[in-house]
N, C-alpha and C positions, 0 to 999 in steps of 0.2 A: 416412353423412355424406359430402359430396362433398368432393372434394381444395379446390375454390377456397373452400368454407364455412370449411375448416380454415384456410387460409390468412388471410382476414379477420379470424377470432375472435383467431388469432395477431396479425397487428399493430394489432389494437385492445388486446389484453391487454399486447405488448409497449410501444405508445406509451403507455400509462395508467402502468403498471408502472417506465418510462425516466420518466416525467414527476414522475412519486412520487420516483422515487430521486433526481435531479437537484433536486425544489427540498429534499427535506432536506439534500444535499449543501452548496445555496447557503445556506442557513439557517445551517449549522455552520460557514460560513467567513465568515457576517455577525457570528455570536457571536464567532467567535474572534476577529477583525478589533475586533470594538468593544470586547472584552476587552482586544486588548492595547494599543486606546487609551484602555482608561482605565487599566489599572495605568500607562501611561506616564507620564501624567497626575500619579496620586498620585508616585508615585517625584520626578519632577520638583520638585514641590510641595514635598515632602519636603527634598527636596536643596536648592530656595530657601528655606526656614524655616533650613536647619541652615549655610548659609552667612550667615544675615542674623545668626544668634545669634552668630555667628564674628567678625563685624564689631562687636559692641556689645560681644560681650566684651574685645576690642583699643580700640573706645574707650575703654570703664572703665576697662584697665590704664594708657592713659597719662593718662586726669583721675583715677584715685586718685595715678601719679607725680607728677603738677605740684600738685595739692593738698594734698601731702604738704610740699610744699615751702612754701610759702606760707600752711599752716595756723599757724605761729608767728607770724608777720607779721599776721595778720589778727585773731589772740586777743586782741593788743598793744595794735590800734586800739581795737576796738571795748570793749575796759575802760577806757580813756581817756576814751574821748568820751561811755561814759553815766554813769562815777561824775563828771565835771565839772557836769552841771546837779543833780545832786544836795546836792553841795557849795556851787555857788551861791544856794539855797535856803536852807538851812542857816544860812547866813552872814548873809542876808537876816533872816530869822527873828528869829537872835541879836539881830542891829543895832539893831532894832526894839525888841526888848525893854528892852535895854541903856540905852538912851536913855529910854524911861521911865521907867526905876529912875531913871538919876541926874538928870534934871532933877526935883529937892521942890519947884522954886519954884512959886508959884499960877500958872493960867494959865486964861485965858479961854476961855468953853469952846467958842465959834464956832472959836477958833485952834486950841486941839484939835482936833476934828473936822477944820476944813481939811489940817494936818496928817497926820491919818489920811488923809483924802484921798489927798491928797500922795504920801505915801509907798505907797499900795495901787500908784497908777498907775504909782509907779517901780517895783512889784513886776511888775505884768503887763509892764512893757516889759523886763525882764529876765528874765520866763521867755519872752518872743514870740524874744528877741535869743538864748537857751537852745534853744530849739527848731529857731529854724531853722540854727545850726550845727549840732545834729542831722542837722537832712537834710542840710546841706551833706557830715558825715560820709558817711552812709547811702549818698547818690548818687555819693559817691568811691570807697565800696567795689563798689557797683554797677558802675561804668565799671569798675572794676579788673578786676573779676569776670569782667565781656566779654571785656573784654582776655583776659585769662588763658582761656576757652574760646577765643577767637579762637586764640590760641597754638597751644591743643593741636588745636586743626583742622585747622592749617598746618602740627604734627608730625605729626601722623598721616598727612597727605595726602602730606608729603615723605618720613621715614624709618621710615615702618611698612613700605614692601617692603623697608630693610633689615633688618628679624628676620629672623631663617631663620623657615621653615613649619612647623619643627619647633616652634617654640615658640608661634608663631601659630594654629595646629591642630594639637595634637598626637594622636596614633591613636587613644589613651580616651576624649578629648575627643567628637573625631568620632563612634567609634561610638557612645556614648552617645546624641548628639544625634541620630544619622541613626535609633539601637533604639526612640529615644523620639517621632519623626516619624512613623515608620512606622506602629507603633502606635495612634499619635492618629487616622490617616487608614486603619485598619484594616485594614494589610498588614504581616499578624504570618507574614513568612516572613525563613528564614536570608541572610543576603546576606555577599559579600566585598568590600570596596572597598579603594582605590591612592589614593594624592596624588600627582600626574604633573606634573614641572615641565618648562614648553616647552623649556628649553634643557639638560637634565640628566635627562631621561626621568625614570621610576621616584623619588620621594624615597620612600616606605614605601608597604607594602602589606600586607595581611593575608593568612595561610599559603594560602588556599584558593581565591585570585585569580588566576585561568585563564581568561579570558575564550576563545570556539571562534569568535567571530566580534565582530566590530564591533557587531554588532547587538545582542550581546547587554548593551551595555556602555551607560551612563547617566551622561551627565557633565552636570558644570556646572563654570565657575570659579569660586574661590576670589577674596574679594578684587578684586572686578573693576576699582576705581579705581585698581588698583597697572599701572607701566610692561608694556606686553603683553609687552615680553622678561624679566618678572620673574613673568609671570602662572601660578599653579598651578590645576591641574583635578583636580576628585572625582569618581574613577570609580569606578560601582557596579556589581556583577553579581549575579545571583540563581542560582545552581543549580539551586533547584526552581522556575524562572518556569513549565517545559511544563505541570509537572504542578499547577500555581495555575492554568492558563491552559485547558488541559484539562477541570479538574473544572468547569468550569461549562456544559458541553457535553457531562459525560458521560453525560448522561440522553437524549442520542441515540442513541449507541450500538447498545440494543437495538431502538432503532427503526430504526434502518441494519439490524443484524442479521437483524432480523424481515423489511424488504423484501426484503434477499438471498435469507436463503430463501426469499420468495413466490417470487422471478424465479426461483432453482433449481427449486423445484417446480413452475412454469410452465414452464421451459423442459424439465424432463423429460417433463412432460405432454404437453407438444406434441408430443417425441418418441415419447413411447408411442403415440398417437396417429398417428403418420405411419406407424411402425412398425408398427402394428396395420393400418393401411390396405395397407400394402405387403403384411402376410401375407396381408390378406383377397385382395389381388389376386392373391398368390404362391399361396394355394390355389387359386382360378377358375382359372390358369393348369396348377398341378400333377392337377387333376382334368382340365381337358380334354385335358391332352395323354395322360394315366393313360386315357383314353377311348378315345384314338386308338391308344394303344401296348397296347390289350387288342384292340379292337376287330378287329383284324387277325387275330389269330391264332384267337380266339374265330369267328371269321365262316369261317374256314378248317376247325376242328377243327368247327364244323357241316355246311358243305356234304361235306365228306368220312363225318361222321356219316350225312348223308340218302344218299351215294352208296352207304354198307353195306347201304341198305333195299332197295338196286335188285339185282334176281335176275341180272342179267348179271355185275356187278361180281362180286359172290362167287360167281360160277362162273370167272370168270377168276383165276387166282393171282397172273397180272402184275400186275393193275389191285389185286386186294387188298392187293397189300405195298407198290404205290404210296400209295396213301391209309391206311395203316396209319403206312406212313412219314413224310407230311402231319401228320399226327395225333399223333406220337413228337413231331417236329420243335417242331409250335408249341405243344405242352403244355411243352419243355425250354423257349423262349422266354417263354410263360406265368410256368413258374417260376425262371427269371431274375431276371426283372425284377422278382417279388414278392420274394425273395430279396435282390436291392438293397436294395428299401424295409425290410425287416423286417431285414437286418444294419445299415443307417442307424440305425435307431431304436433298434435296440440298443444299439451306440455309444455313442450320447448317453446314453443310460439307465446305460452302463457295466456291462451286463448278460453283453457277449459273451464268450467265450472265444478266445484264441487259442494257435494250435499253433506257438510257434516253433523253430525245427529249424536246422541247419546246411546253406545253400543255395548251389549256384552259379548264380550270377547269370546269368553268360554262356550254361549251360544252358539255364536256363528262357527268358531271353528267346530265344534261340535257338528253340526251342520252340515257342515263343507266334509268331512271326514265320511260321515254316511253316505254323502252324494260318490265319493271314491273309493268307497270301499269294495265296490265291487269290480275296481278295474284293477286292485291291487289283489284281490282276491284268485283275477283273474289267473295273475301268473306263481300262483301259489303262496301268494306272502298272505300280509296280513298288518292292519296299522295298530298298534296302542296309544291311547291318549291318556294323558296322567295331568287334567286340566285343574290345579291344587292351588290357583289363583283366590285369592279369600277377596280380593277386589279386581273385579275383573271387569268392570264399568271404563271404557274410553269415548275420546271423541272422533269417531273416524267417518267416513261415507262408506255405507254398507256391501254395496256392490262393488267398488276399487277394494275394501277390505278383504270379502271373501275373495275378489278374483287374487290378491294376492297370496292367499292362504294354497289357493288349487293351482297356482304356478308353481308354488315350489315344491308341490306333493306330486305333478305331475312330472317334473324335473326329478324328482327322487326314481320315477317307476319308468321314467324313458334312460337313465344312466344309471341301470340295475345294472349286475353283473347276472351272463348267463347262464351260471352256473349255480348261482346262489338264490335261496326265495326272499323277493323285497322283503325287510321287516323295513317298517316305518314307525317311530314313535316324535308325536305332538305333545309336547307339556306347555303348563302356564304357570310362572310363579310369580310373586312377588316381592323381588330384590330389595325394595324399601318402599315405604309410604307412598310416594310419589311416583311409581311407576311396576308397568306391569312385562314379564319378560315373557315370550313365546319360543320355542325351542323345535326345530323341524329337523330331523335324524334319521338317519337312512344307514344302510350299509353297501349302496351302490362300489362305483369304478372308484370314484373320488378324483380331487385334482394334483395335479401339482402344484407347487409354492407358487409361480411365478405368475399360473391362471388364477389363483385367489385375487391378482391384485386387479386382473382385467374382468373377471367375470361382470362385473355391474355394469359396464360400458354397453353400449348399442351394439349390435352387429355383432360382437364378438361370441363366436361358441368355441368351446371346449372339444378341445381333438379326443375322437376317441376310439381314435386306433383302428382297427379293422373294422371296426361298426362303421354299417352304412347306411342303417334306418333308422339312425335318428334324425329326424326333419327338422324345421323352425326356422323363424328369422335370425333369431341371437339377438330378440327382445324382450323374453323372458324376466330374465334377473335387471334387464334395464328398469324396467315397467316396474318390476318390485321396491325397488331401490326407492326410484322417485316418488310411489305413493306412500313408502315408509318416511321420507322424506317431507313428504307434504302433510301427512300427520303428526309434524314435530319432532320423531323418534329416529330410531339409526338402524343397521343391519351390519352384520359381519358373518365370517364365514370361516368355515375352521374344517380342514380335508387332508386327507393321506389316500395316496394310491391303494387300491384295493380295499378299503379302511372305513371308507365312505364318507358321507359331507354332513356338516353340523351349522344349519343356519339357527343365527341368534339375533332376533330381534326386542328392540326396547323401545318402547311405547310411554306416554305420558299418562296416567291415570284421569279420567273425568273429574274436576272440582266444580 
């Protein structure tokens, strides 16, 4: 698959993948958002019911005072004014009777009758005359009765802010009303609420009332007809609002969850994927250059093969231990460099062995440096060693040690500049008691920043530009890295274009 296919498949999977995440994101902050205007909503609600109940119970207390007053006065009246038409009738009654018992005289019976007349019509006009000082009553007690609400309107309106709040709402009272609101409006969660007076902060509070923010806190006042410098406010807090406010969102979650991992698993994908293209190129790479770094020798140990077939050659002794020699030569080369690959591989398998021994450092490098000196000599340069190590005893395996010392001097003389004669300088010091420092300096091409950070890796080599002969696998600095590695100690690398390369290694001193 081509690099720019990759790339497409990625930001079409990436924008699909962002565009998934982002609208559940906006989804659970529409929930949450209208969540917490609707609990605001009930709480509110709540809090105007349990203030309106506050207010009716303050009016009953003072119309059961004033009717209490006035209840004697009133029982007074009204026994009066209905046993009087009662009594009037009565009387009435009598009269009537009375009068026809004691008149025995004869009497004509038209005058009778009229008579009876007579005296019915004084009957209905005495109960009409009966009745209506009834309502005259009736509408006296009525007026009164105004009156007397009227009163207690105008105590209430004037010295109801003087009760204290304590006895106007007191804390049972309220939570009751606020336990029994919430519930009705179906927010069966724990709450803490304060009675707050403007000019005297705090008048009571409940033990668990800690409000962490403003926000979290739900008032209303108390009372609102009372003077604003008299006026008291109900503040409520919830402890578990997040986790009320939450639960109804939590069934995102795993849906958040789920798309994390898609985009994990996509983004490791992708990288598998790049990674995989990178080795693919990193073997085309490691196989052609593995072509070029056989091909040499191999092309050498034949033509010196076909020169054994010619009769002159092996009559001459000079010419045969020439091409014998050819032949010794690039087969140790040969087996060099398979010898790289196959201790790399080992490594990593953790297959190898190694011999660690009590070594001087300064020795061997020492050593190593004469064995090179005449390939650096070659191209006009020349190395300095400034080996001022005062302990220079480690523990390393002698052969992995020097071959690391001749890889990186042999890195110094293959990324020389052509223009310039290699100088190479090898120092030894020691930075403290416990350890010994090695320093390999060159004034080659150098790298860039960005190759400093890949140069230790397998496979990788350093572009360098119009150069075309420099060969290798781009296991070099791998192979260095891991046996500085395996000795306990570290390596870094310090380079400027044209400037050259400065390896520093740190090693543990032998105890």
């Amino acid at each position: 698959m081509k690099r720019s296919t990759i790339w497409i498949l990625t930001v079409v999977m990436a924008i699909a993948l962002l565009g998934l995440l982002a609208m559940q994101i906006v989804y659970m902050e529409k929930m949450i958002s209208m969540r917490n205007s609707q609990f605001s909503e009930i709480v509110m609600r709540s809090l105007y019911s349990v203030s309106t109940m506050l207010e009716q119970n303050e009016t009953k207390f003072f119309l059961d005072k004033d009717l209490a007053e006035a209840e004697q006065m009133y029982s007074g009246i009204s026994q009066n004014s209905f046993n009087f038409s009662d009594r009037y009738e009565a009387n009435i009654d009598t009269t009537l009777n009375t009068e026809d018992l004691d008149n025995r005289r004869p009497a004509n019976l038209s005058t009778l009758k009229d008579l009876n007349e007579q005296r019915k019509q004084d009957l209905r006009n005495g109960l009409n005359d009966s009745y209506q000082r009834k309502q005259e009553i009736l509408k006296g007690q009525y007026l009164y009765q105004k009156s007397l609400l009227n009163e207690v309107i105008l105590t209430i309106l004037n010295h109801s802010s003087d009760r204290p709040i304590q006895e106007r709402a007191d804390s049972a009272t309220v939570a009751t009303y606020l336990r029994s609101e919430l519930d009705f409006n179906g927010l069966n969660l724990p709450f803490e609420f304060a009675v707050v007076s403007r000019s005297n902060g705090i008048v009571y509070k409940t033990a668990g009332y800690s409000p962490m923010s403003q926000q979290d806190v739900y008032s209303l006042v108390l009372f609102p007809n009372d003077p604003k410098n008299k006026q008291n406010t109900l503040n409520v807090t919830f402890p578990n609002k997040s986790d009320y406010i939450f639960s109804s969102v939590k069934f995102l979650i795993p849906s958040l969850a789920f798309t994390f991992l898609l985009l994990g698993v996509f983004l490791y994908t992708i990288s598998v994927a790049f990674k995989q293209k990178k080795l693919s190129e990193i073997k085309n790479d490691f196989i052609n250059n593995m072509t070029h770094e056989f091909k040499t020798p191999i092309s050498s140990i034949s033509i010196a093969a076909q020169m054994l077939n010619d009769d002159s050659v092996r009559k001459s002794p000079e010419m045969l231990k020439h091409v014998s020699t050819v032949i010794n030569d690039e087969t140790k080369r040969l087996r060099f460099q398979v010898e790289k690959v196959l201790q790399l591989s080992l490594f990593d398998r953790k297959n190898a062995t190694m011999r660690l021994e009590e070594e001087d450092a300064n020795a061997s490098i020492y050593s190593v440096i004469n064995t090179f000196k005449l390939k650096v000599e070659k191209y006009g340069g020349h190395i300095n060693a400034n080996l001022d190590a005062e302990d220079p005893i480690i523990n390393v395996d002698r052969m992995h040690f020097t071959n690391v010392i001749f890889n990186l001097l042999d890195n110094a003389v293959k990324y020389r500049r052509e223009d310039v004669a290699p100088e190479l300088t090898v120092t030894t010091v020691n930075p403290d008691e416990d350890h010994i420092q090695i320093t390999v300096q060159d004034n080659g091409i150098g790298m860039k920043r960005e190759d400093l950070k890949k140069i230790f890796e397998k496979f990788y080599r350093v572009s360098t530009g119009n150069l075309h002969d420099v060969k290798g696998f781009g296991l070099g600095l791998a192979y260095v890295s891991k046996m500085i590695e395996l000795f306990g100690g570290s390596i870094r690398a310090e380079s400027e274009i044209n400037q050259g390369s400065k390896f520093i290694i740190t090693l543990p001193l032998y105890k």
